[in-house]
N, C-alpha and C positions, 0 to 999 in steps of 0.2 A: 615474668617481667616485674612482678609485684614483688619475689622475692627479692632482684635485685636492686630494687630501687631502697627496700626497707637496707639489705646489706650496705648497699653504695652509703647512705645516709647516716646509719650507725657508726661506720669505719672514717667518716668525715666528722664527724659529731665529736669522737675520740680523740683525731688527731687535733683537731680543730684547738679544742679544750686544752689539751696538752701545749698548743702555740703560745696560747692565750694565755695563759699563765704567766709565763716567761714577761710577756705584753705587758702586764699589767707594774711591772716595774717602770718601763721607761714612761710610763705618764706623771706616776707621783715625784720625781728627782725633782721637776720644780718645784714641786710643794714642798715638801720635807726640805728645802733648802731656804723658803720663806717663812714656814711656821718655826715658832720656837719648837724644841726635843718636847717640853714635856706636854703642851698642849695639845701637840702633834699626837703624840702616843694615845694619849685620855680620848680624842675625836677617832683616831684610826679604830681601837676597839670599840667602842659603841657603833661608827660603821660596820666593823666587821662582823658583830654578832646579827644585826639588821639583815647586812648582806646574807649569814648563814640562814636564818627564818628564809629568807625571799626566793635562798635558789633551791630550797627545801620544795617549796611552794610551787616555781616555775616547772623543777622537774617531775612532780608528783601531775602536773598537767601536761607536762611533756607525755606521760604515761599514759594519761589519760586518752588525748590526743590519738597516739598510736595506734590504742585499742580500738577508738570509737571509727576511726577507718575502718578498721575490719567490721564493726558492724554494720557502719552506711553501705558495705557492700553487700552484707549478708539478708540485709534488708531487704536492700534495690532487689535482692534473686528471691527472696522469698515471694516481696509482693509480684515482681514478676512472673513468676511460676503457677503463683495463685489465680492469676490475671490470667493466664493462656492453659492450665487447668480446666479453669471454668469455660473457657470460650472453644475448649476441645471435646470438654463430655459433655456441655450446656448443666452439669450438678449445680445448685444452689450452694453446696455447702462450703466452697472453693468462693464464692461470693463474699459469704458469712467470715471465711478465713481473712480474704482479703481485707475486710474492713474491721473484723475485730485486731487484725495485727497492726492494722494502724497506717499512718502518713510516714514516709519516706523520711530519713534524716535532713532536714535543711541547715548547710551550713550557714546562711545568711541570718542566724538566729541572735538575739542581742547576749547569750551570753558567749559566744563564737566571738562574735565582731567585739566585742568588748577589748577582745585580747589583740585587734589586730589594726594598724596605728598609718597601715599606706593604703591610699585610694585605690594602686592595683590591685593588689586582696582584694578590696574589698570591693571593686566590682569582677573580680574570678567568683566572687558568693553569690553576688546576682546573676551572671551567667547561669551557675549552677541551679538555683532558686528559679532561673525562668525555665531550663530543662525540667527540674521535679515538676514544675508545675505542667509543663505538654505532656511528660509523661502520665500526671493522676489523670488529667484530662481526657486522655485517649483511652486510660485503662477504664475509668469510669463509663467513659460512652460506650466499650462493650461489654460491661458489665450489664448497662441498663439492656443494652441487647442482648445478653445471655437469660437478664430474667423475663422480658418480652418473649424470647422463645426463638428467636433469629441469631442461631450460636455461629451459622455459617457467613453471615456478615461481621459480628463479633470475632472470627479467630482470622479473617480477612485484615481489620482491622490492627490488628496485634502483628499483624503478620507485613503491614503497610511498611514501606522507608521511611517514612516522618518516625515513626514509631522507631523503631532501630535507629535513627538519625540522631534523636533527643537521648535514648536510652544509651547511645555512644558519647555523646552531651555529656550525658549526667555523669556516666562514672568515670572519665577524665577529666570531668570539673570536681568531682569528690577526690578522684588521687592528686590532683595538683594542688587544689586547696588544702586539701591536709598535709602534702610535704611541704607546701608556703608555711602555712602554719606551724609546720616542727622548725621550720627554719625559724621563723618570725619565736617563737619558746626555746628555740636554743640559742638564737641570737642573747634572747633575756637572760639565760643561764649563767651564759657566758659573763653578762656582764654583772650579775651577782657575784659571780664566783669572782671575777676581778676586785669586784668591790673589798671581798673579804680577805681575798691575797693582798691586795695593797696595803692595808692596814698592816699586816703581816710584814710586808714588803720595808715596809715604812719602816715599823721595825729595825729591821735587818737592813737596811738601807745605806745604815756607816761599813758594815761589813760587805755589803756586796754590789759598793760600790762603783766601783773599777769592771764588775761583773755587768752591773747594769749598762753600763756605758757599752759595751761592747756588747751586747744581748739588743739595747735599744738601737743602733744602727742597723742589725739584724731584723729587728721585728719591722723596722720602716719599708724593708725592702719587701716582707711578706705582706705585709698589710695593703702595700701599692699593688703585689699581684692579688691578694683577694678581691680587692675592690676593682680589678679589672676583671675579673670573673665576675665578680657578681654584675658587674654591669652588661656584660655578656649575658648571665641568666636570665637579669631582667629585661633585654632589650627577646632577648629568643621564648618569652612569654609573653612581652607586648603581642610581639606576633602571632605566636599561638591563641592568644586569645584574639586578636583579632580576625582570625582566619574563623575561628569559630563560631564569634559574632557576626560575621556575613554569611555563614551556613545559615543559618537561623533562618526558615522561608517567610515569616509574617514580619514585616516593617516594625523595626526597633530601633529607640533614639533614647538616650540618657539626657533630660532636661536638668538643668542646674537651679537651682532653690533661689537664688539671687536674681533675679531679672528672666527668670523662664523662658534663658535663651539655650540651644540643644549643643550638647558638647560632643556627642557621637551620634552615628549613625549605621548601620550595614546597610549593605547593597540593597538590598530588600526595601528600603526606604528610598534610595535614590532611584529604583524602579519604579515605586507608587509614586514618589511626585514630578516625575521623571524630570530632577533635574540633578547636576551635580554631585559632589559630595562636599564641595569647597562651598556654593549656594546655600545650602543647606547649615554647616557650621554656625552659628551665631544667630542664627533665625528664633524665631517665634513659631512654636508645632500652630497656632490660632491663624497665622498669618498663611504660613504654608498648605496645611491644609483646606483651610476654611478662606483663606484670603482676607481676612478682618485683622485690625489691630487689637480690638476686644476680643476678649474669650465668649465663646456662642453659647446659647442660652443650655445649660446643664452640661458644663462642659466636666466630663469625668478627671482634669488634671485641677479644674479648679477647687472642687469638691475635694481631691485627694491632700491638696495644702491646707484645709481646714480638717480634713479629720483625722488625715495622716495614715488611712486606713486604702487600701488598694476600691476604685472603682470602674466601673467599667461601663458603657453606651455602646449603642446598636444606632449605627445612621445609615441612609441612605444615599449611596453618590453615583448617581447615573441609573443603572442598572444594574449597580451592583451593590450589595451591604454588606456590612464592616462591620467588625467587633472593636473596640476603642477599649484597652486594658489598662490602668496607670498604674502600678506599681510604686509602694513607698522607700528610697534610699535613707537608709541612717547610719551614723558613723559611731565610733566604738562610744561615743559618749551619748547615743540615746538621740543625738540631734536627728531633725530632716535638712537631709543638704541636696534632694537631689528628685529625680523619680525616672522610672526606667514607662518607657511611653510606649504599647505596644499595639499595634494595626493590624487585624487578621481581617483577610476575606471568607465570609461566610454565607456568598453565596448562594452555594450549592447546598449547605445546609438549609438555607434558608426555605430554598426549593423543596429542597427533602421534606419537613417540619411541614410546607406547603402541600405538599400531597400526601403526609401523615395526617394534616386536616380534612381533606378530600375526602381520602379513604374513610376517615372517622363518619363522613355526613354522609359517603355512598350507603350504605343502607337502610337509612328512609328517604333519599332519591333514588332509587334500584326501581326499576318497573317489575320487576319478577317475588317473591314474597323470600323474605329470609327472618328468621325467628331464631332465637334463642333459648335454651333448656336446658334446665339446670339437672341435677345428678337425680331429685328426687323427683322429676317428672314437673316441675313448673314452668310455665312461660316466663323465661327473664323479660325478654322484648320480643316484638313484631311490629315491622314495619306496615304501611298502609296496605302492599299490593299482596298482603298476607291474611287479609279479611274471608277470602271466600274460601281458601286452606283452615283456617280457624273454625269458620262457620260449620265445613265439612267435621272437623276432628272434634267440633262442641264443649269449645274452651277459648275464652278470650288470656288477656296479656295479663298476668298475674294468677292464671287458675292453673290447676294441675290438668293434666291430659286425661281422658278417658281410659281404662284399662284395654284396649286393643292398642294403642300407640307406647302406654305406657309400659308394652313387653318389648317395643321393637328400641325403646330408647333402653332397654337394662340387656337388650341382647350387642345392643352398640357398647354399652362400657363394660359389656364382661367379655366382647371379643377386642374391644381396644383398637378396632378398626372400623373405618366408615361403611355405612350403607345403602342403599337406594332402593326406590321402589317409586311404583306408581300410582298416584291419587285424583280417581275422577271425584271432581269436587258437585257441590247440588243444582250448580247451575251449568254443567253440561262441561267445563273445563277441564282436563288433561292436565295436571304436574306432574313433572318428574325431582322427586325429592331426594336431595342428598344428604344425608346426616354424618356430620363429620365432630368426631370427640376430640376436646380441647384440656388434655388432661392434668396439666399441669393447673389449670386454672378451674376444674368442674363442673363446666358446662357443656353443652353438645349445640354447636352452632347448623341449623338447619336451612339450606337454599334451594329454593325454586324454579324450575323451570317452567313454563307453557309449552306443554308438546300438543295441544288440542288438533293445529294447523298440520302438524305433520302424523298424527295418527287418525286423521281423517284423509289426508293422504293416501298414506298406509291403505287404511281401509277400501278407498276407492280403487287405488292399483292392485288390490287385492280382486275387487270386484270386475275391473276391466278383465284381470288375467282370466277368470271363472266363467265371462261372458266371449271371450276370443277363444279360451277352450272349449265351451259350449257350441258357439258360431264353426270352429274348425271340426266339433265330432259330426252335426248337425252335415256339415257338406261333404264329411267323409262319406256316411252314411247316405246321402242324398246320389254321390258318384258312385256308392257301391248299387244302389236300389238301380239306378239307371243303366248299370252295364246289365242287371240280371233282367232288367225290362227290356232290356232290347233284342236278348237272345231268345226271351217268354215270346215276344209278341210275334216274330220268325215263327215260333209252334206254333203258339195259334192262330196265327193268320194259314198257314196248313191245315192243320186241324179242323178248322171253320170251312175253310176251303172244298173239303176234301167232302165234309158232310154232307153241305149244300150239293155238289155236284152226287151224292150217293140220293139225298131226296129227292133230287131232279128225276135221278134212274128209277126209283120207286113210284113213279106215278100212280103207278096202275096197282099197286098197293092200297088198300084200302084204310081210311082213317083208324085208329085204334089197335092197329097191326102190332103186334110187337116191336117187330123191326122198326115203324116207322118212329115207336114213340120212342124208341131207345135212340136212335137217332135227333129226334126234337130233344130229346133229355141233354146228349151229349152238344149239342148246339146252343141249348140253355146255359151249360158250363162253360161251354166257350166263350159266350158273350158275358157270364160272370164273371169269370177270369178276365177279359178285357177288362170292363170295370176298374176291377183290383189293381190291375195295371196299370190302367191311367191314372187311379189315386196315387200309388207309388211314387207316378212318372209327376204330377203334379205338384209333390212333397219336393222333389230333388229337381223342378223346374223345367223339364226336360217335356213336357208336353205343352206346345204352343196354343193357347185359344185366339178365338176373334175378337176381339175388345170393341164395346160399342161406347157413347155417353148414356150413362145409365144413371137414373134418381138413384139413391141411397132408400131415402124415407119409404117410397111405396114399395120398395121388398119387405123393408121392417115392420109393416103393418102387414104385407100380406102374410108372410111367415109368421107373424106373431096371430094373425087369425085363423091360419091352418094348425097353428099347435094348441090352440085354445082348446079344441073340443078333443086332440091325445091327451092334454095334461089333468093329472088330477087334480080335484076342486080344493086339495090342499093348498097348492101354489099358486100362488095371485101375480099377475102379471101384471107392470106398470111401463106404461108405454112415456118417455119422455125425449121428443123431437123439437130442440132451439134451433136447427140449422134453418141458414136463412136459403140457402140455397145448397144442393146436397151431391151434385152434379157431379161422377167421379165417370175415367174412364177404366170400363171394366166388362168382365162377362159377368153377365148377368145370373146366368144358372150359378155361377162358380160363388159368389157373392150369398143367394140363396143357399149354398151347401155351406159354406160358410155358419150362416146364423141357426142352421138348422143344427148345424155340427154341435157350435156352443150353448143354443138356449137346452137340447136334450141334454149334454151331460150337466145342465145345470139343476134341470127336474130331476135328474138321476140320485144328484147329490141330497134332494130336500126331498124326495121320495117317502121316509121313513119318518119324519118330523112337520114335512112340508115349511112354507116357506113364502119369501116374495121373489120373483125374478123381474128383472129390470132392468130394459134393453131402454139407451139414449143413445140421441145421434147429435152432435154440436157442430159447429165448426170453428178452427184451431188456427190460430198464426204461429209460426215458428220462425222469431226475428233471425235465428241464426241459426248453422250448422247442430243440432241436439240428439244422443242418441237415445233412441228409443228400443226397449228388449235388445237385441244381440242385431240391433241397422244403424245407420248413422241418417238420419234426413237430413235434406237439405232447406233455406228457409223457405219460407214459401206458407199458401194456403192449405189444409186439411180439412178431412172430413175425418171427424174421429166417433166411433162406432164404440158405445159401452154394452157391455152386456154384464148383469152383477147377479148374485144367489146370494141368500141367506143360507146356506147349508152350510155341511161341515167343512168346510176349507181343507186345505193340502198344506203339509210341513215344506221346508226347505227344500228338502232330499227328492221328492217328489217334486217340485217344481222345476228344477233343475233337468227332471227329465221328462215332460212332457208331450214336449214335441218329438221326442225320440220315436222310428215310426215300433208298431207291437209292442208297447209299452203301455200299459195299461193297469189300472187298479180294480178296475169290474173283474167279476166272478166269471170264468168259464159260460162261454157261449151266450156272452152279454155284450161282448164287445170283441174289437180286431185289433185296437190297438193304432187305428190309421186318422183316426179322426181328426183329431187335433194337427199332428204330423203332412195332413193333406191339408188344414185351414191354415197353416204356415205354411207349405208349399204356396197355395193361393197368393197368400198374402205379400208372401215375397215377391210372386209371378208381378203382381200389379206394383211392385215400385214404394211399399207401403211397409209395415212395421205393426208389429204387436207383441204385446207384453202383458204380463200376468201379475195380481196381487192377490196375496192369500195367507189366512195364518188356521191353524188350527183353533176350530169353532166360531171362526167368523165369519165364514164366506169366502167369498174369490169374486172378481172382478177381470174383467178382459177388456183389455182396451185397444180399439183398432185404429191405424191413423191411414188414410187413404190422400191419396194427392188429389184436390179439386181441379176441372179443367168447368169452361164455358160450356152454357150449355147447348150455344151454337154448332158445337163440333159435333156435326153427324158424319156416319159413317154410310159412303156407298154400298146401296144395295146390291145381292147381288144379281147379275141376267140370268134371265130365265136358261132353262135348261133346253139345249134344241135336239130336234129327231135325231133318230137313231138312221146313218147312214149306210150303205151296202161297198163293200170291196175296198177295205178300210185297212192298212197293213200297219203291225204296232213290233218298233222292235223293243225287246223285255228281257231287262238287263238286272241279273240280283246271282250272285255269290254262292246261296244257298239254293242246291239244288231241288229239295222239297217246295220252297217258294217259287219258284220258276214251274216246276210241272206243275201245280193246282190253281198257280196266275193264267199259265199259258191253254189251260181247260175253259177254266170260267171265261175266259177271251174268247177264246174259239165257241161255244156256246152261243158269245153271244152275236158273233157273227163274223169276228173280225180275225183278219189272217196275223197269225203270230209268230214271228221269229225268236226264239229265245237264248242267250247267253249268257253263260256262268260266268264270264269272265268280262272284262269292262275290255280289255285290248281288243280283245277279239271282237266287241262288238263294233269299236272304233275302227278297226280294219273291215268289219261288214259294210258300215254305213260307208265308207270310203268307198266301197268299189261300186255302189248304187244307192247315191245320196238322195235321190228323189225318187227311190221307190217305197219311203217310208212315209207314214201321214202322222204318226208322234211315239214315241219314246218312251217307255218307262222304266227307270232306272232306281236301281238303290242307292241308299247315301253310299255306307260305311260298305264299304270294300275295298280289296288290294288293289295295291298297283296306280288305277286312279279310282278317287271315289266319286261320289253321284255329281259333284257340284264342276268337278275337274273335267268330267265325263261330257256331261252338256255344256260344257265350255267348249270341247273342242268340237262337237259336231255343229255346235251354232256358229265355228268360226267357218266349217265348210258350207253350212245353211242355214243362215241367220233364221227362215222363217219356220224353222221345225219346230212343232210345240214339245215340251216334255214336261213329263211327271215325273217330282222327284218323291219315293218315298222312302219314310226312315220308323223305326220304331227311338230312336236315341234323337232326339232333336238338341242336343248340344252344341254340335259343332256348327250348325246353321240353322239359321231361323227363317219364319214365312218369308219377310220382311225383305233380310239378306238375299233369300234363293229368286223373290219376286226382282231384284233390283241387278240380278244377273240374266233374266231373262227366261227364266224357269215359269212355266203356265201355272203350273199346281203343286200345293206343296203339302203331302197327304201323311198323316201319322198311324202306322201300321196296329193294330190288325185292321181291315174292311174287309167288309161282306161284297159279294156279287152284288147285293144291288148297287152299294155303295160306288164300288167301282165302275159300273155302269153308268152310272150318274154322273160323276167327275170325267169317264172319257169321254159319254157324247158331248158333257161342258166344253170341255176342253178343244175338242174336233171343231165345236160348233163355232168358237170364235176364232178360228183359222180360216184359211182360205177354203171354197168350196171345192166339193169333188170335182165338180166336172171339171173346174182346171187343172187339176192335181192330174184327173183322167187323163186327159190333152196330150197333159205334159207326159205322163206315161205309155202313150200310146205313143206320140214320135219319138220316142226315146226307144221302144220295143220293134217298130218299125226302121230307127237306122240301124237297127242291129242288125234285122233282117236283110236288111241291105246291103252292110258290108259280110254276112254270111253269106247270099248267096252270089259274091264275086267271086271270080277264078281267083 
């Protein structure tokens, strides 16, 4: 396009010249007709040598002219290049380009406008002039973004429509102004060259006379159609330039120098003041915008007719701010005839600028610490909440860092990437610091977190998870100990059985017999193993006691003065009892095994060094749900039981598994391993909680938390045990056929007739066929088919008043409580001895109905049998 407009202009330039020639005859014929010949000639040649100087002159800038287009365009692309360069790689040195190569060409320059003599030129310079100027403007603003370090808002920027909007602007206001231009210098040419042909003309004038006449008719006719063109050019450049003037997005109005009324305007103007564009014509910018007939107080157009220098104001209208730009008009002779008035919304910059301030004063308002550090390890700044980080690292704002941080800030700029780590600070706080290098600029900007809150979190969810794994191996172990207790206690309640009945046969055995003490021996074991058993079963809850209201205190003293005179005079015992009332329900014995359990291994521990042990009893409110070792209580009143040693305490790893049952730190045949594991049993049995503190070489402490009741709550005695009655029939119901022959022995011993069933249906269909010839029952829990509880349900539903014994060695699945509240008389935990169970039957029998009505009833019932057998 470039090159044809340069061709089109050349080849008009030529002909043009060529016309004009000819022209310059038919003007002088009335001269040379009123001057005399010779004064004529003397004036034509000193014209004509003027004229040669001038078009020498005009065409040597015609030259000029052509060239410097081609550089205003090579310009425009450099700096533009340098501009989107820089905001493509963020390099600095495309910066340095840009502003060492300089400002843009502006045509609206005085030696430009000098040459140029019509007001449209010379506001297509201003047009031009106010494009150059949006474009430095925009390039600049991402330049300052490129060296800020924000190259991706920077090429954003560049990359904008205003941007390509104004830079379309510019270089159709640079080519149109410089072919106005070549016109307006060839127009000149032309009329040099005329000057000097006429002269000439003049001359030749007698000879080519007849010539010119006929030549000048000719030229009138050309000259009427150039100037129909050219009126045509100019009227299709008014337009264009005005099309281009309401492209323009910021409000612009050309004020006139004489009366500072506005002689244009674009659309963009009749949108800010939203009126007209006919309204607007003739006005006052003071009146319109500001609504005053005086100009307001610093008003940047009034400033600009006193200094002639462009100024600019920043005002406030509503909610929104304005940039106010005046711009100076001057005409080829240096005068001010004018100003070009320009209104930009800025907003949004302002906003912007607004929260570049913000941002500037977030960090010493930050609640969290961020600091700055420079290459060589100095404190540039730190904000306030960066005191207890500083304190920690032992360096305030202006000191160098200590050599531990001072390797992690030289491992940050030789990997050229950020780091983080974590800093417990001296007063118990958690940061999480991130160190981030800022390399264009040398420093490393350093931010803080508080993670105190959630690494105590951490920690605790760590500690719940270790206390629910603990709690769940604890009752694995507790269900595994109770199934093998319950198959144990099946032998030796046999075993037991079996003896007594073989001591009974050896009567007549004399004391010290072999046989008999091997026997006593093997009896001995059996009731140890019981023992063992019920520790086990007591550990994994599985063995029910009788819970009475029991003092706390007077076990504490009495235990503590039956171990006085075991302990050695090394360990001092300090008895400390605040409870005001100590009143828990519990068993008694279980409570004494208890303290026996923990004051021994606490002598155990101080044995070699000695020491103080020191048992307190307090009591405890727990306003709210609190968990205690691996329980939750609930609120309520306690009784909490200390017991403490000064000996060597237990590590971690060890406490962790203490209640585990054969778990032990004693040497070979010093311990079982059940100890502990049976006082947690206990403890859980009663509804209570305990938990251990202990560090290596400071002791261990145990703290028991027991629920407090009134000490009104007594517990029914129980009745006496009544005689042993005659002709007594017991049916005796157990799975296990070794438990059935040495129950149904020891029974018959003792007097009473025994029916026995291995199986629960079958007993169910005995008592059905002769439900009143039984006087009580004894059945097992845990059997097929149905077990003890299912069992004595159905026979109480064929005879409410049968008593039964339920027994179990596994008290899991039901307790005294349960089996009492179904209707079950007794509820017995296996192994017992003959006597034992002697005891609980005649109990049992004796709160039933007596025999003789049972007899009664037996005896007419034996009698209508006989009756109907001996009918036909």
């Amino acid at each position: 396009m470039d090159i044809r407009r340069r061709t089109n202009r050349e080849t008009n330039c030529v002909s043009s010249r060529r016309a004009r020639i000819v022209g310059v005859f038919t003007r002088k014929i009335s001269v040379l007709l009123l001057l005399v010949v010779g004064a004529m000639l003397g004036s034509l040649a000193w014209q004509a040598w003027q004229a040669q100087v001038r078009t020498r002159a005009t065409d040597a800038r015609l030259r000029q002219v052509i060239a410097l287009k081609g550089s205003f365009m090579y310009r425009d692309e450099v700096l533009t290049m340098s501009a989107r360069m820089a905001a493509a790689t963020g390099d600095l040195k495309w910066v340095t380009r840009y502003e060492d190569f300089g400002p843009r060409s502006n045509p609206a320059t005085k030696d430009f406008l000098s040459v140029l003599s019509d007001d449209a030129v010379n506001a297509g310079a201003v047009l031009t002039t106010l494009a150059d100027d949006k474009l430095a403007a925009i390039e600049s603003e991402a330049l300052d973004l490129v060296r800020q370090g924000d190259v991706k808002a920077a090429a954003a920027l560049l990359r904008g429509s205003q941007y390509q909007q104004q830079k379309f602007a510019y270089q159709e206001g640079v080519m149109e102004f410089a072919d106005t231009l070549c016109g307006v210098l060839e127009t000149r040419l032309d009329k040099h060259w005329r000057r000097a042909m006429g002269a000439f003309t003049a001359i030749s004038v007698i000879l080519l006379l007849m010539i010119s006449v006929w030549l000048f008719a000719r030229q009138v006719r050309k000259r009427l159609h150039e100037r129909a063109r050219t009126e045509e050019k100019l009227s299709a450049f008014a337009q264009e330039w005005r099309g281009t003037f309401n492209a323009i997005t910021d409000s612009v109005c050309i004020v006139d120098r004489n009366g500072g009324k506005i002689l244009q305007c674009n659309k963009a103007m009749t949108w800010f003041l939203d009126k007209p564009y006919d309204e607007i014509i003739g006005g006052s910018c003071c009146e319109l915008i500001h609504g005053s007939d005086e100009p307001v107080k610093k008003c940047p157009l009034t400033r600009m007719w006193k200094t002639g220098r462009s100024q600019t104001q920043v005002l406030q209208r509503g909610e929104k701010w304005l940039n106010i730009k005046v711009d100076p008009i001057i005409n080829n002779k240096g005068d001010l005839i004018g100003a070009v008035h320009i209104i930009s919304d800025i907003t949004e910059r302002k906003r912007a600028f607004q929260e570049i301030e913000d941002l500037a004063k977030f960090p010493s308002e930050d609640p969290n610490p961020v600091v700055r550090i420079s290459q060589d390890c100095r404190i540039l700044y730190a904000n306030d909440a960066s005191a207890p980080v500083l304190k920690t690292w032992g360096a305030n704002e202006g000191q160098c860092l200590p050599e531990p941080m001072r390797k992690k800030i030289e491992e940050v700029w030789d990997s050229r990437d950020g780091s983080a780590f974590e800093l417990t600070c001296h007063d118990g706080r958690i940061f999480f610091i991130k160190l981030q290098p800022i390399v264009g600029q040398g420093y490393v900007n350093g931010y803080g977190f508080d993670i105190t809150k959630r690494k105590k979190a951490e920690k605790e969810k760590i500690d719940l998870e270790l206390q629910l794994s603990q709690k769940q191996k604890m009752e694995a172990i507790g269900t595994l100990a109770g199934g093998i207790a319950h198959d144990f206690n099946n032998i030796l309640a046999a075993m037991q059985g079996y003896v007594e009945l073989s001591l009974e046969d050896i009567e007549d055995i004399p004391e010290g017999a072999a046989v008999r003490e091997n026997l006593e021996n093997v009896l001995s074991c059996g009731k140890r193993a019981t023992k063992l058993v019920r520790q086990v079963l007591t550990f994994s809850r599985k063995n029910q006691q009788e819970k009475e209201v029991t003092e706390i205190g007077s076990i504490v003293k009495e235990v503590l003065k039956m171990l006085r005179a075991s302990l050695p005079a090394t360990i001092k015992i300090f008895r400390k009892i605040e409870a005001d009332s100590s009143m828990v329900l519990a068993d008694p014995t279980q409570i004494h095994q208890v303290l026996v359990n923990l004051c021994t291994n606490a002598s155990h521990a101080m044995r070699e060094t000695g020491g103080m042990l020191q048992v307190g009893l307090t009591d405890i409110t727990l306003e709210s749900e609190t968990r205690i070792g691996d329980e939750r209580l609930g609120p309520g009143q306690y009784a909490k039981l200390t017991v403490s040693d000064s000996g060597c305490g237990m590590d971690k790893e060890v406490i962790e598994r203490i209640f585990e049952p054969f778990f032990t730190t004693k040497q070979v045949n010093e311990g079982t391993g059940l100890g502990l594991s049976v006082v947690h049993g206990i403890i859980r049995s009663h509804h209570g909680a305990i938990e251990v503190e202990s560090a290596p070489g400071e002791g261990t402490t145990f703290c028991i938390f027991l629920p407090k009741v009134e000490a009104t709550e007594v517990q029914e005695s129980e009745s006496p045990v009544p005689a042993a009655r005659e002709h007594e029939v017991i049916l005796l119901v157990d799975d296990e056929r070794m438990m059935v022959d040495v129950t149904k022995l020891m029974l018959e011993r003792l007097g009473y007739t025994v029916i026995a069933k291995t199986s629960s249906v079958d007993a169910l269909e005995t008592f059905q066929e002769k439900p009143d010839e039984f006087d009580l029952v004894i059945t097992d829990q845990i059997m097929p088919n149905l077990t003890g509880t299912q069992l004595a349900t159905e026979l109480m539903a064929i005879r409410p008043d049968i008593p039964v014994i339920l027994c179990t060695g596994f008290g899991e699945n039901v307790s005294p409580e349960e089996a009492e509240s179904m209707g079950i008389r007794k509820f017995v935990m296996k192994p017992i001895s003959k006597d034992e169970i002697e005891a609980i039957v005649r109990n049992v029998l004796g709160a039933s109905e007596t025999t003789d009505s049972r007899e009664a009833i037996r005896t007419c019932a034996e009698q209508d049998h006989q009756d109907r057998d001996s009918r036909p």
